[in-house]
mmCIF entry with sequence, helices, sheets and N, C-alpha, C, O atoms, coordinates in Angstrom:
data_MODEL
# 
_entry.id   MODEL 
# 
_entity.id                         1 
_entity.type                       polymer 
_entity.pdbx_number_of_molecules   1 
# 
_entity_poly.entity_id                      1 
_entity_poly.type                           'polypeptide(L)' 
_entity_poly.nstd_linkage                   no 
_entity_poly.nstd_monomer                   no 
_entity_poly.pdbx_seq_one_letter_code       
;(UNK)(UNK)(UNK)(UNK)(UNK)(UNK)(UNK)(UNK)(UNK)(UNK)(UNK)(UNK)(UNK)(UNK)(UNK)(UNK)
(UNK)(UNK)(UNK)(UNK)(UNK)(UNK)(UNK)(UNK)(UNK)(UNK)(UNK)(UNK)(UNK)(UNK)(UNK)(UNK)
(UNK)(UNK)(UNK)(UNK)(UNK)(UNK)(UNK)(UNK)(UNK)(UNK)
;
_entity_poly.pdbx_seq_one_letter_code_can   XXXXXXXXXXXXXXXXXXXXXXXXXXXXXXXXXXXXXXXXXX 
_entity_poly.pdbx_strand_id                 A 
# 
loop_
_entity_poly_seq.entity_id 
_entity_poly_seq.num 
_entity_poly_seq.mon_id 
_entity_poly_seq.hetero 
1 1  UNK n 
1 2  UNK n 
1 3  UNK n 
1 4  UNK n 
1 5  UNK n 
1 6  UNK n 
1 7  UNK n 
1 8  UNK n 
1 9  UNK n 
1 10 UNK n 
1 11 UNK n 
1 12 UNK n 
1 13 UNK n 
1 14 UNK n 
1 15 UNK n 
1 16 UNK n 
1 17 UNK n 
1 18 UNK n 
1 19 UNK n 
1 20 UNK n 
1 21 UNK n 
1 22 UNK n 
1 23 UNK n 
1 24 UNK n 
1 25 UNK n 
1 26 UNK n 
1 27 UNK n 
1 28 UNK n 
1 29 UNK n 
1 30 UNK n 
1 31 UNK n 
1 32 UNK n 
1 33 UNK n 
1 34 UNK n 
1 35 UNK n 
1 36 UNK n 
1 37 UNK n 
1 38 UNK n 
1 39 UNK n 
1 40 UNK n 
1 41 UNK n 
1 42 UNK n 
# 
_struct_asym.id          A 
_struct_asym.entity_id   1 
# 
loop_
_struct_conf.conf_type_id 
_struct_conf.id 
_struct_conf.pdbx_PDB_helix_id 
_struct_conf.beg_label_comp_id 
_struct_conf.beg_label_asym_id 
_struct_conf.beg_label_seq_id 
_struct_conf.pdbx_beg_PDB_ins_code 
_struct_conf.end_label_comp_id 
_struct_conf.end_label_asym_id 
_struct_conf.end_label_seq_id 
_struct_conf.pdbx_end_PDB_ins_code 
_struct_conf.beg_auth_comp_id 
_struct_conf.beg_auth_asym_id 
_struct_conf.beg_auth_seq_id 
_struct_conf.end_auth_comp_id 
_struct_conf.end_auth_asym_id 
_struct_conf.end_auth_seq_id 
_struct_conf.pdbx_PDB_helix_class 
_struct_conf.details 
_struct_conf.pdbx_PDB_helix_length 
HELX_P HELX_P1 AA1 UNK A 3  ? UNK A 5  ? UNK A 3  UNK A 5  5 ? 3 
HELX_P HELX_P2 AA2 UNK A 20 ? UNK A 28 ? UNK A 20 UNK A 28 1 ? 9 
# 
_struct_conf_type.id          HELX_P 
_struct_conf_type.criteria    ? 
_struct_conf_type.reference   ? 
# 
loop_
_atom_site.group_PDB 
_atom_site.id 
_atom_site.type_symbol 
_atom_site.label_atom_id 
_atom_site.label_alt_id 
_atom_site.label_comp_id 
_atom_site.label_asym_id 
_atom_site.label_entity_id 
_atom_site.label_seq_id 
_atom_site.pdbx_PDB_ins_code 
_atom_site.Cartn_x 
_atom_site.Cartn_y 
_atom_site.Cartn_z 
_atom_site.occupancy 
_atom_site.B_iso_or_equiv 
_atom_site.pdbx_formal_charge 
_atom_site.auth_seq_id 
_atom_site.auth_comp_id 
_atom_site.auth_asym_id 
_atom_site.auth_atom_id 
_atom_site.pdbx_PDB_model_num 
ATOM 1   N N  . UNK A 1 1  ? -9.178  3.469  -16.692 1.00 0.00 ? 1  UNK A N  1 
ATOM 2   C CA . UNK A 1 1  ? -10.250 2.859  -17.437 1.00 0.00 ? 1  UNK A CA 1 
ATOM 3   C C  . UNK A 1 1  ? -10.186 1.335  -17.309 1.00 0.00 ? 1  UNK A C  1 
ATOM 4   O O  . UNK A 1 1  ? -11.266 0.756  -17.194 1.00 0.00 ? 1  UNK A O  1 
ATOM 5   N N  . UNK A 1 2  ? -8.842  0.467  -17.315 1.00 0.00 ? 2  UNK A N  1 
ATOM 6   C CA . UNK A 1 2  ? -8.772  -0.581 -17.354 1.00 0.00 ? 2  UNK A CA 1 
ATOM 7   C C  . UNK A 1 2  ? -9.441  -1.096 -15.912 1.00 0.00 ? 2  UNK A C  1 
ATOM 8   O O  . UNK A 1 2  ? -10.267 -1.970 -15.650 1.00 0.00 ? 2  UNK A O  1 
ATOM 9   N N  . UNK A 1 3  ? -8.599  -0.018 -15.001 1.00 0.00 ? 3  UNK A N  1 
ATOM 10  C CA . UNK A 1 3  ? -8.857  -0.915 -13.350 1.00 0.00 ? 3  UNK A CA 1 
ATOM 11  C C  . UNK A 1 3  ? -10.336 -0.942 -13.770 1.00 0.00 ? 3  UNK A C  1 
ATOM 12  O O  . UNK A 1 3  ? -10.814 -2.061 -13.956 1.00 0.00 ? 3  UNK A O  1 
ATOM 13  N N  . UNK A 1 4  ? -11.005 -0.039 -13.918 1.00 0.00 ? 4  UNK A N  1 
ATOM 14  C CA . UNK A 1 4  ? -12.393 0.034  -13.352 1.00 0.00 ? 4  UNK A CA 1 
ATOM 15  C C  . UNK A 1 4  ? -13.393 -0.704 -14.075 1.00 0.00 ? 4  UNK A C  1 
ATOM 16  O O  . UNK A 1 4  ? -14.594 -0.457 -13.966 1.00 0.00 ? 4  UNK A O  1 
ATOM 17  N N  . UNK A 1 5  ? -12.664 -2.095 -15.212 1.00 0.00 ? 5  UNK A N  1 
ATOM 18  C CA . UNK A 1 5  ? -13.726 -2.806 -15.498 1.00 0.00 ? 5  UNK A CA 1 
ATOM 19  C C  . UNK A 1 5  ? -13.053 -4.160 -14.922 1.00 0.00 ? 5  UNK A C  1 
ATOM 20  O O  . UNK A 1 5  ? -13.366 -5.295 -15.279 1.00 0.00 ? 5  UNK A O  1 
ATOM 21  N N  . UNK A 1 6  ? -12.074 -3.828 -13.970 1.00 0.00 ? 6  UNK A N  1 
ATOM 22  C CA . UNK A 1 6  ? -11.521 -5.368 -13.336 1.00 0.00 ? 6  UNK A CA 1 
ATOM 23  C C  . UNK A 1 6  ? -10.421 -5.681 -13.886 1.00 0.00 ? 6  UNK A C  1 
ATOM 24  O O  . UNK A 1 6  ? -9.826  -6.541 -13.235 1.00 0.00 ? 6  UNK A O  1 
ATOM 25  N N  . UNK A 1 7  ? -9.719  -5.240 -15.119 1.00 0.00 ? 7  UNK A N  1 
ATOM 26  C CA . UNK A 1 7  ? -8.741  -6.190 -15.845 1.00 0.00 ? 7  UNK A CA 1 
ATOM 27  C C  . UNK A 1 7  ? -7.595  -6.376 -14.749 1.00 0.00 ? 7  UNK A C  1 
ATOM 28  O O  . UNK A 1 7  ? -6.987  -5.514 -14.113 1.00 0.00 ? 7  UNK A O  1 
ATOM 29  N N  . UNK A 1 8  ? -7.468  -8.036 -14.720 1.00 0.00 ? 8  UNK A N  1 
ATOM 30  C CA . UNK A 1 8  ? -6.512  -8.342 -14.247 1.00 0.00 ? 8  UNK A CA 1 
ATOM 31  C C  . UNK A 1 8  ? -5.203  -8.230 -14.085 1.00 0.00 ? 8  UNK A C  1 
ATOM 32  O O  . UNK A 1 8  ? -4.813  -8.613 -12.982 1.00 0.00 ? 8  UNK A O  1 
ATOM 33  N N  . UNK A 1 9  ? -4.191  -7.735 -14.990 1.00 0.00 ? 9  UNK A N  1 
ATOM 34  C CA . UNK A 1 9  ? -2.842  -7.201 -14.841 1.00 0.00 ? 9  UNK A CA 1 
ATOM 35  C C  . UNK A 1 9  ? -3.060  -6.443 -16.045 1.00 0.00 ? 9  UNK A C  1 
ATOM 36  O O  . UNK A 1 9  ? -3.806  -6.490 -17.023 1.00 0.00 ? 9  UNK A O  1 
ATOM 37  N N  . UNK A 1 10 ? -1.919  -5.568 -15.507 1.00 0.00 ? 10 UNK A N  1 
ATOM 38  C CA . UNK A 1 10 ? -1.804  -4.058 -16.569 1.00 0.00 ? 10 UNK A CA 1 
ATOM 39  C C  . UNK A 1 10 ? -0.228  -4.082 -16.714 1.00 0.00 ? 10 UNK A C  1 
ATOM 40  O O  . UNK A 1 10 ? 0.501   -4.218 -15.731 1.00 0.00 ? 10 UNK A O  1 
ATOM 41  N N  . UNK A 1 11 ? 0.194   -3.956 -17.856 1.00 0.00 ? 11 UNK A N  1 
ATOM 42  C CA . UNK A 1 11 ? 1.750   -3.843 -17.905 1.00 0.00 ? 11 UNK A CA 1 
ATOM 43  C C  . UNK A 1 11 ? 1.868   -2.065 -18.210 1.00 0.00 ? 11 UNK A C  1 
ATOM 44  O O  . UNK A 1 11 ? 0.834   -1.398 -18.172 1.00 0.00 ? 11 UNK A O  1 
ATOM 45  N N  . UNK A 1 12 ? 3.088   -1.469 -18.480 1.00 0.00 ? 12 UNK A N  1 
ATOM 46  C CA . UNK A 1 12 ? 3.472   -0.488 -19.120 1.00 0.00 ? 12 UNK A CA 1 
ATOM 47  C C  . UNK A 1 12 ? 5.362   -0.542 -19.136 1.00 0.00 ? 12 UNK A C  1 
ATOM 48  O O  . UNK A 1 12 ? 5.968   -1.327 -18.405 1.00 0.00 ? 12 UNK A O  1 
ATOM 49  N N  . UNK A 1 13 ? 5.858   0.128  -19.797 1.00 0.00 ? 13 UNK A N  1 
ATOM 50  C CA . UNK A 1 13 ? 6.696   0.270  -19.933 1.00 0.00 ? 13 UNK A CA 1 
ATOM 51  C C  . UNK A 1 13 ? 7.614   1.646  -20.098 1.00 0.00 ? 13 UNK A C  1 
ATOM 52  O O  . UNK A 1 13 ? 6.903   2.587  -20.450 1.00 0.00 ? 13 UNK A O  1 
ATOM 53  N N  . UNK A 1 14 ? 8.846   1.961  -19.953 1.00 0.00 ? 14 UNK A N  1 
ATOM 54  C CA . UNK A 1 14 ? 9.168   3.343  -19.825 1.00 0.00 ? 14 UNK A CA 1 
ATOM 55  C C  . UNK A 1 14 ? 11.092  2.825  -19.892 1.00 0.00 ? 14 UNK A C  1 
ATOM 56  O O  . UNK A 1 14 ? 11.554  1.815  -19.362 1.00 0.00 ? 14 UNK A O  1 
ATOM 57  N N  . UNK A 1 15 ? 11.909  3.903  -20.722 1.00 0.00 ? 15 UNK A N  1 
ATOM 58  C CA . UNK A 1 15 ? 13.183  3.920  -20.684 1.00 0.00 ? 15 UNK A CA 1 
ATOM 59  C C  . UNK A 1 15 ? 13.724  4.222  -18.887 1.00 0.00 ? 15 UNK A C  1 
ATOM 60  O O  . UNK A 1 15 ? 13.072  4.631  -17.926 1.00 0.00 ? 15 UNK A O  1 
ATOM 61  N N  . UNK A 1 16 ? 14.708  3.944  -18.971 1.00 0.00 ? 16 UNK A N  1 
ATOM 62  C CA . UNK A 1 16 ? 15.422  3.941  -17.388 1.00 0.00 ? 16 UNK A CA 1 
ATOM 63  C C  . UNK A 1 16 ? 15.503  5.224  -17.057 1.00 0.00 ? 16 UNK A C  1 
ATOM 64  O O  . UNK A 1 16 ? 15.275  5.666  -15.931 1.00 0.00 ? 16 UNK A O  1 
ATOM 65  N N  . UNK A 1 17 ? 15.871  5.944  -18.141 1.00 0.00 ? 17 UNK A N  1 
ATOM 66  C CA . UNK A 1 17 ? 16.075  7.592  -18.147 1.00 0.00 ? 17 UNK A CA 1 
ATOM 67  C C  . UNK A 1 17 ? 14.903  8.062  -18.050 1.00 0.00 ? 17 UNK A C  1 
ATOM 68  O O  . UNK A 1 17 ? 14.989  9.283  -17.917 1.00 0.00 ? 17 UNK A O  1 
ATOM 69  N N  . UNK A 1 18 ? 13.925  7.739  -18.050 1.00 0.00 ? 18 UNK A N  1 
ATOM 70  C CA . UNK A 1 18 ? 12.640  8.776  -18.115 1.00 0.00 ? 18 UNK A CA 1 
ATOM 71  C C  . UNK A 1 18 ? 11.825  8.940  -16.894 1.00 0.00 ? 18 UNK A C  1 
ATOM 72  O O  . UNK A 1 18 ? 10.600  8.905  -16.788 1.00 0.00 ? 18 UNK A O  1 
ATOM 73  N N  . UNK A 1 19 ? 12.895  9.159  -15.828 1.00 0.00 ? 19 UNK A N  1 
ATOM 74  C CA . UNK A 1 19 ? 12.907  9.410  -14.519 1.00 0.00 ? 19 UNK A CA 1 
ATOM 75  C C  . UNK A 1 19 ? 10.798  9.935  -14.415 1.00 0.00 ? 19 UNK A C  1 
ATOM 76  O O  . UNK A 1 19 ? 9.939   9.179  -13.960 1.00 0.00 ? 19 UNK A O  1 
ATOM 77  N N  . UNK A 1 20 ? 10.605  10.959 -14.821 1.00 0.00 ? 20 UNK A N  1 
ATOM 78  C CA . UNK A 1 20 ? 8.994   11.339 -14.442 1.00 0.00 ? 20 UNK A CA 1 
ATOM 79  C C  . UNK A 1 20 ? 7.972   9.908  -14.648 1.00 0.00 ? 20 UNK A C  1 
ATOM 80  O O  . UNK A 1 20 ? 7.172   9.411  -13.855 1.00 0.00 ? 20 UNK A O  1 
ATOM 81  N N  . UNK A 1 21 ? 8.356   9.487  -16.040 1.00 0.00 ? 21 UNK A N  1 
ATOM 82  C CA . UNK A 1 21 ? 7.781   8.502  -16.064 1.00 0.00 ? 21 UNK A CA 1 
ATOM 83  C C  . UNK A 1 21 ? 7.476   7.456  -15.372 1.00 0.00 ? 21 UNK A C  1 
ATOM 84  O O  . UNK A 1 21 ? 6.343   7.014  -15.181 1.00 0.00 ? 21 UNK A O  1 
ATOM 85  N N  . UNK A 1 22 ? 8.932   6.852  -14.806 1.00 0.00 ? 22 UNK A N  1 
ATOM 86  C CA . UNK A 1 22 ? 8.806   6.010  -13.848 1.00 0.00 ? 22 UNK A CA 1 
ATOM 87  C C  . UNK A 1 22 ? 8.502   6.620  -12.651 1.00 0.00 ? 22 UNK A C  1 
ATOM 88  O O  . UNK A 1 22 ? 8.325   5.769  -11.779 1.00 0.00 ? 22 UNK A O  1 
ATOM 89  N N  . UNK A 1 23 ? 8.353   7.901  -12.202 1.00 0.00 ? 23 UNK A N  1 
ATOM 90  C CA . UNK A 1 23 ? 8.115   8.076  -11.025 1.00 0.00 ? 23 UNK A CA 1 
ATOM 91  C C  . UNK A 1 23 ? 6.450   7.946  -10.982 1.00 0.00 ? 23 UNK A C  1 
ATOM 92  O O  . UNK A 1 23 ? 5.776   7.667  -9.991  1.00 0.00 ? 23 UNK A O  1 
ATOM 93  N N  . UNK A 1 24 ? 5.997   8.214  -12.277 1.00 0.00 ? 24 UNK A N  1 
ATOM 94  C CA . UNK A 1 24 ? 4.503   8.219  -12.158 1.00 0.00 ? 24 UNK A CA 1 
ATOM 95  C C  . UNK A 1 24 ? 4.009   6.761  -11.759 1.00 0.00 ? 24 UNK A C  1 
ATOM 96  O O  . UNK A 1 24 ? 3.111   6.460  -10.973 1.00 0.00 ? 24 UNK A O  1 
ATOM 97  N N  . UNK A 1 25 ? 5.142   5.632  -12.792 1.00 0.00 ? 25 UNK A N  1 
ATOM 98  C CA . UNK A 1 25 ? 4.572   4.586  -12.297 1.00 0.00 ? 25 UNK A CA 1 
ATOM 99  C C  . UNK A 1 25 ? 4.296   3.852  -10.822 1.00 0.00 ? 25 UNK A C  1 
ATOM 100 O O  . UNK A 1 25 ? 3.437   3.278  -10.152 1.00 0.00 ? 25 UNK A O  1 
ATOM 101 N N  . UNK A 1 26 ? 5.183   4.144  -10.827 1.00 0.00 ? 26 UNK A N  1 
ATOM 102 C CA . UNK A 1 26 ? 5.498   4.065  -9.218  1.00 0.00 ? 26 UNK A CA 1 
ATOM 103 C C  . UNK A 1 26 ? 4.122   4.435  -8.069  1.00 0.00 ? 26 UNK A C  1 
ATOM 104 O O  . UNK A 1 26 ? 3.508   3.849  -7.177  1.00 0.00 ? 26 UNK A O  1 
ATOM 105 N N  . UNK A 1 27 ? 4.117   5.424  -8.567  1.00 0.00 ? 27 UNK A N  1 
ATOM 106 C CA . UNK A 1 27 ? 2.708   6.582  -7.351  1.00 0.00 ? 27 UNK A CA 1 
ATOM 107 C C  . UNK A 1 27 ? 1.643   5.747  -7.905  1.00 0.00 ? 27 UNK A C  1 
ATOM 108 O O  . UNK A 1 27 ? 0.680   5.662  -7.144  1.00 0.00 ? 27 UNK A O  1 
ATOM 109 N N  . UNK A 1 28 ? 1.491   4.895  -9.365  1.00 0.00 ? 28 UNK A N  1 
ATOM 110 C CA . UNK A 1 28 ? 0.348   4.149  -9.404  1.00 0.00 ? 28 UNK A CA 1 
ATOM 111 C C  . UNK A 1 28 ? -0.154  2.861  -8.827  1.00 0.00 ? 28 UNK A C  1 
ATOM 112 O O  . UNK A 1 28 ? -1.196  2.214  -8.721  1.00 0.00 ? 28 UNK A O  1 
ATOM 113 N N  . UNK A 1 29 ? 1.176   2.816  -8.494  1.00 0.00 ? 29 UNK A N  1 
ATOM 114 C CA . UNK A 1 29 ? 1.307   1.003  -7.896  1.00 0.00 ? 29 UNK A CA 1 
ATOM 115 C C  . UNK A 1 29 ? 2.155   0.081  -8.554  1.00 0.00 ? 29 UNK A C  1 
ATOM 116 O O  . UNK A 1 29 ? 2.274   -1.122 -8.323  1.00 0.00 ? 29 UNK A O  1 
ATOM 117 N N  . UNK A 1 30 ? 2.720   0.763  -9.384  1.00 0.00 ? 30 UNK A N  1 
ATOM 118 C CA . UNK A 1 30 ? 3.653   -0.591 -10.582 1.00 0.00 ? 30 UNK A CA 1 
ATOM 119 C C  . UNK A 1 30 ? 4.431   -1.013 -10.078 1.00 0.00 ? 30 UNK A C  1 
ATOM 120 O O  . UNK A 1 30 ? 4.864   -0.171 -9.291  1.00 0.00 ? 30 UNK A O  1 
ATOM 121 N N  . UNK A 1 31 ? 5.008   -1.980 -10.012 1.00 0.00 ? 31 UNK A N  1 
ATOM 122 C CA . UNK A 1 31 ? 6.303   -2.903 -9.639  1.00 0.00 ? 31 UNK A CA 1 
ATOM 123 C C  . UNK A 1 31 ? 7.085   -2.607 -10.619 1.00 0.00 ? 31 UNK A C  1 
ATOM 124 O O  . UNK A 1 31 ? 6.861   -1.832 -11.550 1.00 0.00 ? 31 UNK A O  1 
ATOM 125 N N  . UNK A 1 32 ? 8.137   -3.314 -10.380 1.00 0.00 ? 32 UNK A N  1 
ATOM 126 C CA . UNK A 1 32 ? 9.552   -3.383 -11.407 1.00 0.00 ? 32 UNK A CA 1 
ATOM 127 C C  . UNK A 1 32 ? 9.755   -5.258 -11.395 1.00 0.00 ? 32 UNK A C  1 
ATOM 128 O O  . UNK A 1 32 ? 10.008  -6.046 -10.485 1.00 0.00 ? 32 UNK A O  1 
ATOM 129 N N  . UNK A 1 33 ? 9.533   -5.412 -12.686 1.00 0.00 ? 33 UNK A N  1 
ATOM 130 C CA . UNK A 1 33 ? 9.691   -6.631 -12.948 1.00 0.00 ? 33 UNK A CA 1 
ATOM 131 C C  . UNK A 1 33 ? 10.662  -7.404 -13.484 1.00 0.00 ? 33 UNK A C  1 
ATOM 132 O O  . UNK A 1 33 ? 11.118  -8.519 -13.232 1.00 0.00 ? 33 UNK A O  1 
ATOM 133 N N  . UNK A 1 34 ? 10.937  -6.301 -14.522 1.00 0.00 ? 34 UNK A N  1 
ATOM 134 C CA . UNK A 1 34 ? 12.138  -7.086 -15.498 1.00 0.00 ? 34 UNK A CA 1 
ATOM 135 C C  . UNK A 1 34 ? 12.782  -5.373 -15.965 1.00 0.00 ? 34 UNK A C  1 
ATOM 136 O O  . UNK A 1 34 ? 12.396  -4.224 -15.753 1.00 0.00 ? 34 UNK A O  1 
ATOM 137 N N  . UNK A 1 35 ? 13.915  -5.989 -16.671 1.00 0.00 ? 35 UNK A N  1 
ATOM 138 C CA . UNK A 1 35 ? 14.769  -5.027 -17.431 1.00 0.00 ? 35 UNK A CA 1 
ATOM 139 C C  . UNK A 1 35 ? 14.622  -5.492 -18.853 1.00 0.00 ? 35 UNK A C  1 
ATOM 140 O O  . UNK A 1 35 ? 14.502  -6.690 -19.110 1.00 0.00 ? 35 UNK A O  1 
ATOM 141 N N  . UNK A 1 36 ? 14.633  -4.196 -20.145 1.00 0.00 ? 36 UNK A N  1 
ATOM 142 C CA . UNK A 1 36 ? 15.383  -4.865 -21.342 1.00 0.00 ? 36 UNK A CA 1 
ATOM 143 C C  . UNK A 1 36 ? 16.151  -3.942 -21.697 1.00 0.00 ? 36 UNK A C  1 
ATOM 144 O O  . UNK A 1 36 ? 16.151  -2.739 -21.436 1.00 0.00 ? 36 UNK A O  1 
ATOM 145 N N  . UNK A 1 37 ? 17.035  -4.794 -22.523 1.00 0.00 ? 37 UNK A N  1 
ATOM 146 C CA . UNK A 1 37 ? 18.234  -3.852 -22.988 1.00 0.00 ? 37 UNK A CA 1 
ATOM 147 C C  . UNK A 1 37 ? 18.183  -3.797 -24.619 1.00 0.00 ? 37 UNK A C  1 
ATOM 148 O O  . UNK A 1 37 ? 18.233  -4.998 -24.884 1.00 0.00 ? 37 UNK A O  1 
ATOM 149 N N  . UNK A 1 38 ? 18.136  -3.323 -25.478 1.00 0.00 ? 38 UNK A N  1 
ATOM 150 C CA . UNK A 1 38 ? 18.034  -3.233 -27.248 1.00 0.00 ? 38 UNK A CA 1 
ATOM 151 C C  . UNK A 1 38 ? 19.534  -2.386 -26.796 1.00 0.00 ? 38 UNK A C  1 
ATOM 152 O O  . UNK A 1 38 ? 19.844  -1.529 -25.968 1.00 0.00 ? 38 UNK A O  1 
ATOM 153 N N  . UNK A 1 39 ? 20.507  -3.497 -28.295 1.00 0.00 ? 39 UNK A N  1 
ATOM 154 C CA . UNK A 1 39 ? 21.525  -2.987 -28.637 1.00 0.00 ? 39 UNK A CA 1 
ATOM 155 C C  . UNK A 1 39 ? 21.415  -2.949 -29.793 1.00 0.00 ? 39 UNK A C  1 
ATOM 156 O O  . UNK A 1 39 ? 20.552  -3.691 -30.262 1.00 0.00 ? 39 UNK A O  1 
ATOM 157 N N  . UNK A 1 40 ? 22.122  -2.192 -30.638 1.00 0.00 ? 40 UNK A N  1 
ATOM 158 C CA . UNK A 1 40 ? 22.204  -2.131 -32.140 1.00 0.00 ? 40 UNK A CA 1 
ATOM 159 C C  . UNK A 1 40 ? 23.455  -1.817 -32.584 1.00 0.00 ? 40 UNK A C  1 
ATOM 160 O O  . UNK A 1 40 ? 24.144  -0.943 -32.057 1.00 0.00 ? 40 UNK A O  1 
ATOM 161 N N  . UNK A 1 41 ? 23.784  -2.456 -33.497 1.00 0.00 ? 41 UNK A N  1 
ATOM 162 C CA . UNK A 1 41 ? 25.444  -2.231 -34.197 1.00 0.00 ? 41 UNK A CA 1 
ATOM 163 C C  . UNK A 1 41 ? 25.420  -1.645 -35.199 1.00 0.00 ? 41 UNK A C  1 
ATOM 164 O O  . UNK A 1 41 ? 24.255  -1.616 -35.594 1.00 0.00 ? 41 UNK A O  1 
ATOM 165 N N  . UNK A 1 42 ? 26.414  -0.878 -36.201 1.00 0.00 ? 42 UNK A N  1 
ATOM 166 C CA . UNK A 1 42 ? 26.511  -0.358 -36.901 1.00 0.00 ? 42 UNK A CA 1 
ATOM 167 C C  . UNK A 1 42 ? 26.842  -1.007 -38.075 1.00 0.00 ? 42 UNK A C  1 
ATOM 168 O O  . UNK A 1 42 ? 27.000  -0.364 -39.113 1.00 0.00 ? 42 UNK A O  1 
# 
């Protein structure tokens, strides 16, 4: 929906583990740009 009114960049995001996910991104055209990491302590 986005491509097809022109929008200029599209982000998305997905855990490292969520192997399908990123594979989908991938087959769409996404790059890999950055990493993040969330830690949390107890």
């Amino acid at each position: 929906m986005l491509a097809a009114v022109d929008v200029s960049r599209i982000r998305a995001s997905t855990d490292l583990g969520n192997v399908p996910m990123a594979n989908a991104f991938q087959r769409a055209g996404y790059v890999n740009f950055q990493r993040e990491i969330n830690m949390t302590w107890d």
